[in-house]
N, C-alpha and C positions, 0 to 999 in steps of 0.2 A: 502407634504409628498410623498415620494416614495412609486411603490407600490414592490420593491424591498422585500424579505423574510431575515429576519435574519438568515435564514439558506445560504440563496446565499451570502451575506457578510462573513458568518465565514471560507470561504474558500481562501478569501482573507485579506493578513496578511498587515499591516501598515495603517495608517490613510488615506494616499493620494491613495490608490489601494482602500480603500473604500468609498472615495468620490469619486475615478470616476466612480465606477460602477451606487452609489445614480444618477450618471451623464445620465450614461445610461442604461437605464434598459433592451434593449433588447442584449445585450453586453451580463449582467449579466446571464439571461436567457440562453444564446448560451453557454459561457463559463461551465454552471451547466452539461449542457448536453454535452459537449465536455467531463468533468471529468467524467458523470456518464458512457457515452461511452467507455472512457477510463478504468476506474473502471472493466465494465464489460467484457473487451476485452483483459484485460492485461492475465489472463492465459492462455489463446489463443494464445498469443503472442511468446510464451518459445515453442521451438518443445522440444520431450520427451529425457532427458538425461539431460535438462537444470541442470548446479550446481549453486545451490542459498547458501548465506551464510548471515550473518548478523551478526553486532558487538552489543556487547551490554556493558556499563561499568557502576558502581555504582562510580558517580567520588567523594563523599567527604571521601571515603575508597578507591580511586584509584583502584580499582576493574574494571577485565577487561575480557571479552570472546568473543567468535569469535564461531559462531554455523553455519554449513554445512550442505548440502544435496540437493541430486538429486530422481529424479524419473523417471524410465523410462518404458513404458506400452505399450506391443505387443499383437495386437489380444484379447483387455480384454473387455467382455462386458460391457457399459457404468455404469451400479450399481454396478460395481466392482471397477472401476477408484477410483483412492486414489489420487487428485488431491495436487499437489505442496502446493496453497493457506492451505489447510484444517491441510497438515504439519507446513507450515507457524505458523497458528494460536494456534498448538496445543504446538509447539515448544516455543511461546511465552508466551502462559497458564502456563505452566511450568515454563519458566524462573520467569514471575511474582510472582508462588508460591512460589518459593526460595528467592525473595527479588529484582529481576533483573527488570528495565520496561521495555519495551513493545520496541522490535526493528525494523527496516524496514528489510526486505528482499530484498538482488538484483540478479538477473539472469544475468546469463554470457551465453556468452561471451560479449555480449552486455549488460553493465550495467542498467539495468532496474529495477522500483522499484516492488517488485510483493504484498508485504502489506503495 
């Protein structure tokens, strides 16, 4: 037995991407933290003005939306910052309550994913 986490497997999708991690565990290990890095560096990443947008669609009623916005923050002390992510998730709170799941957000100009 591996001493691999179930939680480091669920990040990798298909049978043979998690047998090779079972393969190598310190792989597994490096890749957690490359994502958790990533995770924690991605709003970092957008300078202020980034336009994020997200689709979301309910497909067995063909249902279809497109949600936008930007933020942009000059000279704001730090407990004031209304960061992208925090719009992100509250954007998607809402879509959920209406019926909608839960969409990715991406930043432009360079396509990146920010939730």
């Amino acid at each position: 037995m591996s001493s691999i986490s179930r939680r480091s497997l669920l990040g990798y999708s298909g049978t043979t991407a998690a047998g090779a991690v079972i393969g190598s565990a310190g792989s597994a290990e490096a890749a957690e933290a490359d994502a958790t890095a990533a995770a924690e560096s991605s709003p970092a990443d957008f300078p202020s003005g980034t336009k994020f947008s997200a689709d979301y669609s309910i497909g067995p009623i063909d249902a279809y939306m497109t949600l936008t916005f930007s933020v942009s923050v000059m000279d704001t002390p730090t407990g004031n910052v209304i960061t992208p992510i925090e719009i992100a998730n509250l954007l998607n709170e809402l879509a959920e309550s209406r019926g909608w799941p839960a969409a990715t957000f991406y930043g432009t100009p360079a396509p990146a994913p920010l939730t």
